[in-house]
PAVEXVEX-622357 format. One record per residue (C-alpha): residue in three letters; residue number from 1; x, y, z. Coordinates in steps of 0.05 Angstrom, whole numbers, plus 32768, in hexadecimal, padded with zeros to 4 digits. Example, Ala and Ser with C-alpha at 12.3 -4.5 7.8 and 13.67 -1.06 7.14 Angstrom:
2
NODE  res    n    c1    c2    c3
NODE  ala    1  80F6  7FA6  809C
NODE  ser    2  8111  7FEB  808F
This chain:
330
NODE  res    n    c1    c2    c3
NODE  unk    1  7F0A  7E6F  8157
NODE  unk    2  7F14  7E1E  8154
NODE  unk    3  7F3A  7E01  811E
NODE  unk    4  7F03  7DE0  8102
NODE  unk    5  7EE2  7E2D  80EF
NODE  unk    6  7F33  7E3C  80DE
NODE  unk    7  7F2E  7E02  80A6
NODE  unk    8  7EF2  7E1D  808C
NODE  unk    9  7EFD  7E63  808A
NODE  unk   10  7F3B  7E56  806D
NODE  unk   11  7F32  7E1F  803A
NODE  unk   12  7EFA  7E50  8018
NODE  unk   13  7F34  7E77  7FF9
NODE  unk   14  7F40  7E64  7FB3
NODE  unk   15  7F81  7E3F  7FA6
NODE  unk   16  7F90  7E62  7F6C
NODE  unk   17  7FA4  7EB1  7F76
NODE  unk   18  7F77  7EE0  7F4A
NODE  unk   19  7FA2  7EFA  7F0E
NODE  unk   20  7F9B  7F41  7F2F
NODE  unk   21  7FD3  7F2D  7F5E
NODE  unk   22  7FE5  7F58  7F9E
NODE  unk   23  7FC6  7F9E  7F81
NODE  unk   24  7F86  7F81  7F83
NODE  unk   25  7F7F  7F62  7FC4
NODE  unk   26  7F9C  7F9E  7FEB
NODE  unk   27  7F67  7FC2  7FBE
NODE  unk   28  7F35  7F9B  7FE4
NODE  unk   29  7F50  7F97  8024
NODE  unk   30  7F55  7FE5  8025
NODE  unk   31  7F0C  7FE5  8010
NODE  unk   32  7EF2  7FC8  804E
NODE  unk   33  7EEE  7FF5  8080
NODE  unk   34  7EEC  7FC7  80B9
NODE  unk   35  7F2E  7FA8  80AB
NODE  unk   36  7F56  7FE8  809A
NODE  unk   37  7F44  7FF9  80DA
NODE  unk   38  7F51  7FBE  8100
NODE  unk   39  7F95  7FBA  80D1
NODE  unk   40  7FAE  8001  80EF
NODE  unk   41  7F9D  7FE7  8137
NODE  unk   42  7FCE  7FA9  8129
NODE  unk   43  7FFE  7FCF  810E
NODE  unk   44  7FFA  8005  814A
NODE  unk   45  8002  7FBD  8171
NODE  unk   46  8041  7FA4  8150
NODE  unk   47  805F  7FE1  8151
NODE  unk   48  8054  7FEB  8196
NODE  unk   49  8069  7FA3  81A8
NODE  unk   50  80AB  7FB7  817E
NODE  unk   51  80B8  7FF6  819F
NODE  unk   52  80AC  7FDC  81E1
NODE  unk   53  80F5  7FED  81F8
NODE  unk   54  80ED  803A  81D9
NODE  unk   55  80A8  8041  81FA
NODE  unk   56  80C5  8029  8249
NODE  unk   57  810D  8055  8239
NODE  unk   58  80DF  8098  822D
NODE  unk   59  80B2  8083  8261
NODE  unk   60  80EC  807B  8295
NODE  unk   61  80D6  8033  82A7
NODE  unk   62  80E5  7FEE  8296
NODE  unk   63  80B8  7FAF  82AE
NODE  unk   64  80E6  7F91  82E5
NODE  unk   65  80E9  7FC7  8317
NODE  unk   66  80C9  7FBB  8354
NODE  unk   67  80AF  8000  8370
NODE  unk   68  8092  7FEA  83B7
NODE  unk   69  8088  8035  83CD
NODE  unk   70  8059  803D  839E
NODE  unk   71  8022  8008  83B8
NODE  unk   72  8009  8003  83FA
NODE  unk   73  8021  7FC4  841D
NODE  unk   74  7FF7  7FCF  845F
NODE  unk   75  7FB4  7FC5  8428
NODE  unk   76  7FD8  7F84  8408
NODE  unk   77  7FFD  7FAA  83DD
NODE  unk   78  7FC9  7FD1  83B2
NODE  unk   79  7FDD  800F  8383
NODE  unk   80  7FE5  8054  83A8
NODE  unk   81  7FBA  8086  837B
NODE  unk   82  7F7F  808B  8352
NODE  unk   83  7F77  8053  8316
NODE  unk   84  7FB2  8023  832F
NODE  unk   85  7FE6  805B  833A
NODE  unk   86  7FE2  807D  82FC
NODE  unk   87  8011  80BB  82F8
NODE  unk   88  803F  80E4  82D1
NODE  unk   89  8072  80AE  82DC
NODE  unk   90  8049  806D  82D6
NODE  unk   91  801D  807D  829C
NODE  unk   92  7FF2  8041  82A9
NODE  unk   93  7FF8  8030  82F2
NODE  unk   94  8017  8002  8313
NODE  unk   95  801C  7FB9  8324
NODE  unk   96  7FFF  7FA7  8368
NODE  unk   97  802C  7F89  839D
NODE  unk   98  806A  7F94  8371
NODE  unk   99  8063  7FDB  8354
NODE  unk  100  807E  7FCE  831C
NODE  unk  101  8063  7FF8  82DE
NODE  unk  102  8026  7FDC  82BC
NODE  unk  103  803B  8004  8273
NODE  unk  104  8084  7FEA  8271
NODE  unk  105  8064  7F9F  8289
NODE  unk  106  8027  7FAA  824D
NODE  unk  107  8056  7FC0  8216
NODE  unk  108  8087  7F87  8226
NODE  unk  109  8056  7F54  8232
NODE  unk  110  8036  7F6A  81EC
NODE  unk  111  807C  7F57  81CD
NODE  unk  112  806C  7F0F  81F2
NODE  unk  113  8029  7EFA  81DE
NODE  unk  114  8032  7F12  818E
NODE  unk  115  8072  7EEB  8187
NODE  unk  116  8061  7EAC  81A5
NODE  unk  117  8020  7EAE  8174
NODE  unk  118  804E  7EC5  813B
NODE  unk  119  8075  7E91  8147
NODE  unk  120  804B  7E5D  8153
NODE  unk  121  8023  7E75  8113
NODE  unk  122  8062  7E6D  80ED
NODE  unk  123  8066  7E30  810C
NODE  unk  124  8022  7E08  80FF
NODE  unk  125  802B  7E24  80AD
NODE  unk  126  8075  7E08  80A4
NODE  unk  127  805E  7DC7  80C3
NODE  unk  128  8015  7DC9  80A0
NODE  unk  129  8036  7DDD  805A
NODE  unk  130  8063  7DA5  805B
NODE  unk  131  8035  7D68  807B
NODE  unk  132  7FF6  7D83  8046
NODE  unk  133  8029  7D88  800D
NODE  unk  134  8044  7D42  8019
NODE  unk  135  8005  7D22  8023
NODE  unk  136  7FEE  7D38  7FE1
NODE  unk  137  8027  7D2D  7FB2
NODE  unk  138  8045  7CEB  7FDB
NODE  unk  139  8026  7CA7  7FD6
NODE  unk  140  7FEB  7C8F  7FE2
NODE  unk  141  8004  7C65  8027
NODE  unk  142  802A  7CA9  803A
NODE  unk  143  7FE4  7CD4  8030
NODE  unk  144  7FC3  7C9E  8057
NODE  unk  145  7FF3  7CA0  808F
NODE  unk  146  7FFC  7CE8  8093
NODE  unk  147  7FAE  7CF1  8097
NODE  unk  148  7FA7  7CC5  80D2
NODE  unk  149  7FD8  7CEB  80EB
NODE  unk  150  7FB9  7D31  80E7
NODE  unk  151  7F6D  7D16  80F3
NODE  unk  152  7F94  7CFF  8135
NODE  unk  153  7FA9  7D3F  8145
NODE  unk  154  7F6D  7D5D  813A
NODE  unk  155  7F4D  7D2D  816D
NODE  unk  156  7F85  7D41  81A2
NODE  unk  157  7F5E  7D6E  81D7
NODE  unk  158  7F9C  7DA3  81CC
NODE  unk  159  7F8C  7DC8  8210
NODE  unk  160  7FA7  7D8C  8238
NODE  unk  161  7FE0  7D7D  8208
NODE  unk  162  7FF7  7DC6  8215
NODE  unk  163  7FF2  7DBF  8255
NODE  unk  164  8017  7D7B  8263
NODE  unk  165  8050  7D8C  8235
NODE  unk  166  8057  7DDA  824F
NODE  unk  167  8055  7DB0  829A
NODE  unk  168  8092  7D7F  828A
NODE  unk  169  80C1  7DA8  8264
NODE  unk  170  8103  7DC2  8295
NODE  unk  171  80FB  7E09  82AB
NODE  unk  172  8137  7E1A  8289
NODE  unk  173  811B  7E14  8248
NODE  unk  174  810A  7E62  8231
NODE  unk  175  80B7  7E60  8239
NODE  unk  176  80A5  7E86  81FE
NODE  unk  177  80CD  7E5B  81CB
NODE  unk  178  80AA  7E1C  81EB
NODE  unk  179  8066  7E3C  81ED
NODE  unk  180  8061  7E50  81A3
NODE  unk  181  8086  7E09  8193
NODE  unk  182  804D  7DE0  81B7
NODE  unk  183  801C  7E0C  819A
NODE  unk  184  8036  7E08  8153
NODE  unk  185  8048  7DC1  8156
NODE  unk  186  8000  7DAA  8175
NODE  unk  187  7FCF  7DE2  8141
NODE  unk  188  7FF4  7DCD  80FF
NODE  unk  189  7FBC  7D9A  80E6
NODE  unk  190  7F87  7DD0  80CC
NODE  unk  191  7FBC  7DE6  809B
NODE  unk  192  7FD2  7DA6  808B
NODE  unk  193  7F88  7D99  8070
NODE  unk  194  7F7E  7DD5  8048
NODE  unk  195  7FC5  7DCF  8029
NODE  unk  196  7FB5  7D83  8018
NODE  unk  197  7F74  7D87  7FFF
NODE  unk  198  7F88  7DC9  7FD1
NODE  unk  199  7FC6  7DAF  7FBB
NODE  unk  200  7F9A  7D69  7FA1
NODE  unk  201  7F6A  7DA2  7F7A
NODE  unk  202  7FAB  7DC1  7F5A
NODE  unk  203  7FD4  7D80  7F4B
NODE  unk  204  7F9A  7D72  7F16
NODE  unk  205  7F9A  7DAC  7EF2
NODE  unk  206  7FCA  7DB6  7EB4
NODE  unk  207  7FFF  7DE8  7EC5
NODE  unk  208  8019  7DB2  7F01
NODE  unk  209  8001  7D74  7ECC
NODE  unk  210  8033  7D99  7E9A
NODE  unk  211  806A  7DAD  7ECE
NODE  unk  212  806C  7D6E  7EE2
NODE  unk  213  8073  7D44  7EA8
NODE  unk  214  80B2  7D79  7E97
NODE  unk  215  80D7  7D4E  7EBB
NODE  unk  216  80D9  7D80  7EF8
NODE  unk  217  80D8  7D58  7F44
NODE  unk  218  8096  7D54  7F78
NODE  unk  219  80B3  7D89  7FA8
NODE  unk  220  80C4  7DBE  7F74
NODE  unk  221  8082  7DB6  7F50
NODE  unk  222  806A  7DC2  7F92
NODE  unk  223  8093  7E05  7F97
NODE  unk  224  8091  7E1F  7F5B
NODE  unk  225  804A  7E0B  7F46
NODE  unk  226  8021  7DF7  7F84
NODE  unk  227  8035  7E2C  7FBE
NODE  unk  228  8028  7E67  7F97
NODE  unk  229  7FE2  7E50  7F87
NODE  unk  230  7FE3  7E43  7FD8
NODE  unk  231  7FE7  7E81  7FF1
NODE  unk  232  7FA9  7EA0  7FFA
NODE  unk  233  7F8D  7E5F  8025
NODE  unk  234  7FCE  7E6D  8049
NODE  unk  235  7FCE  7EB3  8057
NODE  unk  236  7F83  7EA9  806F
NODE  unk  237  7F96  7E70  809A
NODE  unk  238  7FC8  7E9B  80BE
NODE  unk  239  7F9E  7EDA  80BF
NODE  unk  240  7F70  7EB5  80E6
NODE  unk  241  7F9B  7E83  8117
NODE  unk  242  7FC4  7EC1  8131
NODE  unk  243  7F91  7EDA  8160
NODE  unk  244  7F7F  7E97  816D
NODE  unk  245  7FCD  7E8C  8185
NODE  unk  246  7FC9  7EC6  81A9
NODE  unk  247  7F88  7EA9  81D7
NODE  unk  248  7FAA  7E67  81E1
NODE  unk  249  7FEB  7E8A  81FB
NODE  unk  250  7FC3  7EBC  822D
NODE  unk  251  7F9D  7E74  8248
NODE  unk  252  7FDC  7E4D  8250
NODE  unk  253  7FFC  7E93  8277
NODE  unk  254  7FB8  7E92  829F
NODE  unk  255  7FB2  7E4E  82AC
NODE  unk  256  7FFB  7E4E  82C7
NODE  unk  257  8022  7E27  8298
NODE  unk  258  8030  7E5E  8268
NODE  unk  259  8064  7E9F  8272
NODE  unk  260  8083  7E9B  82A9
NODE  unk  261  8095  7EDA  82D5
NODE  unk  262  80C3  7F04  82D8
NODE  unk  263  80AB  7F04  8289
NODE  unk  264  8073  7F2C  827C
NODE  unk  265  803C  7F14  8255
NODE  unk  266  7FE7  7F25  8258
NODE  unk  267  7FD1  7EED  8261
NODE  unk  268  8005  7EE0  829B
NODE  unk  269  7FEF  7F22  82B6
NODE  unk  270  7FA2  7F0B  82B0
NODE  unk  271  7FBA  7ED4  82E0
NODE  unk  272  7FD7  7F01  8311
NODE  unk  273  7F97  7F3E  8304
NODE  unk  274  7F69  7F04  8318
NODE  unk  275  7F74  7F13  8360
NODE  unk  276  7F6E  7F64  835B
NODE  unk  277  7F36  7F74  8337
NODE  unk  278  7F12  7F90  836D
NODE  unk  279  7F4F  7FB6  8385
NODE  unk  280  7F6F  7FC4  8349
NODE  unk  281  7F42  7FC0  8313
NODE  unk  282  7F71  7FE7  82E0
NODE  unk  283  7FAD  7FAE  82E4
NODE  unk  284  7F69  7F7C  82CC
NODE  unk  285  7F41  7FAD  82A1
NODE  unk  286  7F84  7FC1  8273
NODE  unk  287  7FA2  7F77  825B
NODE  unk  288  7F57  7F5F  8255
NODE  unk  289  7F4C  7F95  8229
NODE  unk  290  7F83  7F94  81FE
NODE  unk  291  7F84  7F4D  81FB
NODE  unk  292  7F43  7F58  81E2
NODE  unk  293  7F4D  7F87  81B2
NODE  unk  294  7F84  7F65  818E
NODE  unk  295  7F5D  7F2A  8182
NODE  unk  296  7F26  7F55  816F
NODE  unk  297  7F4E  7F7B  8140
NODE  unk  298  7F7A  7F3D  8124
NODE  unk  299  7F33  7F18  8118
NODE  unk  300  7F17  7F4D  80F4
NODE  unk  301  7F54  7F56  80C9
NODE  unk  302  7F55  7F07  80B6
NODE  unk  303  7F13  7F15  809F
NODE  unk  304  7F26  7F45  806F
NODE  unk  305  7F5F  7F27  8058
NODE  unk  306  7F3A  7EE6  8042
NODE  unk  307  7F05  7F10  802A
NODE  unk  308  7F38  7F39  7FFA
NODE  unk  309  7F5C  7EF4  7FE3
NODE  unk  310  7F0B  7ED5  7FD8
NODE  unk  311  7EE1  7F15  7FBF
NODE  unk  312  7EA9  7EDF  7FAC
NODE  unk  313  7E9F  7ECA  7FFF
NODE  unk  314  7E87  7F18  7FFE
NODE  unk  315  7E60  7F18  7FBD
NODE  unk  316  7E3D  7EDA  7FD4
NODE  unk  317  7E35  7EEF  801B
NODE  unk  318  7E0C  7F37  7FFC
NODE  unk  319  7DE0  7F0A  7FCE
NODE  unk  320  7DD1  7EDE  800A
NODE  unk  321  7DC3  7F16  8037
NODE  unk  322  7D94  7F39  7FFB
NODE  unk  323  7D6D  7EFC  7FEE
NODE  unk  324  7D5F  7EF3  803B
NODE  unk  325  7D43  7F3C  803F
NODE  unk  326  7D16  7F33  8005
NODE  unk  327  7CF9  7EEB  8023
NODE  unk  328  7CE6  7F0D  8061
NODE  unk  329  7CCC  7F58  803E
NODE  unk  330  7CA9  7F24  801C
């Protein structure tokens, strides 16, 4: 999803949280059957991701160990066995040419590719938050200078940044703590929109018009007053650039500049599946898919949540879809 469809989906929240509060957006949330489902798929994810060292310990494996007797080195090292070397041991197979086991490598590499999007999601709303909220509260030459800043960053083809700052950066500098900082520190600009241009609707009405002339200073009417109202644009936001972190992580691994091995991540293990999937089809077919199911499911659940925190998008999206069937019955 581009950042442009981010800013959009996520500046259609309303700033100001219904008076319902929490018990009536996980009403709503819990209504739509889509996003319960894709909620219990995340959390199966996380949990999985979390457990990672559990799951390998009952297993008996761990995602290091080379097993070379278990792939056949005079056919270039594919998988002895049906379905990649799938067995009682190696409940998903095997890695070509190393042998080492595909579940321990999956369940670690799951661990991977959700923090560095966690983290860069954290990332891109701390910096977004702050740059938005200053914009709209400093002076006019600050707002000016900060925008030219952001529409800049918007303009930067963030691909290629990526790419030449993941190039230059020493070895020695732990890869998933530099991934999620590039990525966080190049995708904060959508936020830093839809925090400005909220905060500018808020700072005119008359709870912040009254907090402020208390006496109180700009950054605690922001934090008392203004970040409250901003959560639901937030939360959206974030719902919806996690699984976008998550695709930009799996390109950087697969274009070579990303997770480096011995660590395992998917889309690092895309890079290496490139060259077996005639061979091996399993060590392609099982990152692919739950690469794309974790999008899949994250998307679908960033839906719901903005749909929960905006129950007029779905009220207007049923009166739109109503008055298209009766123009064409008629």
């Amino acid at each position: 999803m581009s950042e442009a469809l981010l800013v959009q989906e996520a500046g259609a929240a309303p700033a100001v949280a219904p008076a319902s509060g929490a018990r009536s957006f996980w009403r709503r949330l819990r209504a739509q059957r889509a996003a319960s489902a894709a909620a219990l798929v995340v959390l199966l994810l996380v949990l999985t991701a979390l457990a990672a060292p559990l799951l390998t310990a009952l297993a008996g494996q761990d995602p290091n160990t080379y097993h070379p007797d278990l792939v056949d080195s005079a056919a270039g090292g594919v998988p002895i066995g049906s379905f990649g070397g799938v067995s009682g041991e190696h409940w998903l197979g095997v890695e070509p040419q190393t042998g080492r086991d595909l579940f321990a490598r999956i369940v670690y590499g799951a661990r991977v590719s959700l923090g560095v999007a966690l983290v860069a999601t954290a990332l891109q709303i701390a910096l977004g938050l702050v740059i938005g909220l200053a914009a709209a509260l400093g002076s006019r030459w600050l707002d000016q200078l900060l925008g030219r800043i952001t529409d800049i960053n918007v303009a930067l083809p963030v691909m290629v940044i990526a790419l030449a700052l993941l190039a230059i950066v020493p070895a020695a500098f732990p890869r998933p703590v530099l991934i999620a900082l590039v990525i966080g520190g190049i995708g904060w600009s959508g936020m830093s929109k839809i925090v400005r241009a909220q905060a500018l609707t808020l700072k005119s009405l008359d709870f912040v018009a009254a907090a402020r002339l208390s006496g109180r200073g700009t950054w605690s009417v922001a934090r008392r007053e203004l970040l409250p109202s901003l959560a639901a644009p937030v939360i959206t936001y974030a719902a919806l650039a996690f699984p976008t972190n998550i695709i930009v992580e799996a390109a950087l691994s697969f274009l070579g500049v990303g997770i480096k091995p011995p660590t395992p991540s998917w889309g690092q293990m895309l890079t290496e599946a490139d060259t077996w999937y005639q061979a091996a089809p399993t060590y392609l077919l099982i990152p692919a898919g739950l690469l794309f199911v974790t999008v899949l499911a994250l998307t679908v659940l960033g839906e719901g949540v903005r749909t929960a925190l905006d129950p007029r998008a779905a009220s207007r999206l049923r009166v739109g879809t109503r008055t298209g069937g009766k123009e064409e019955s008629a």
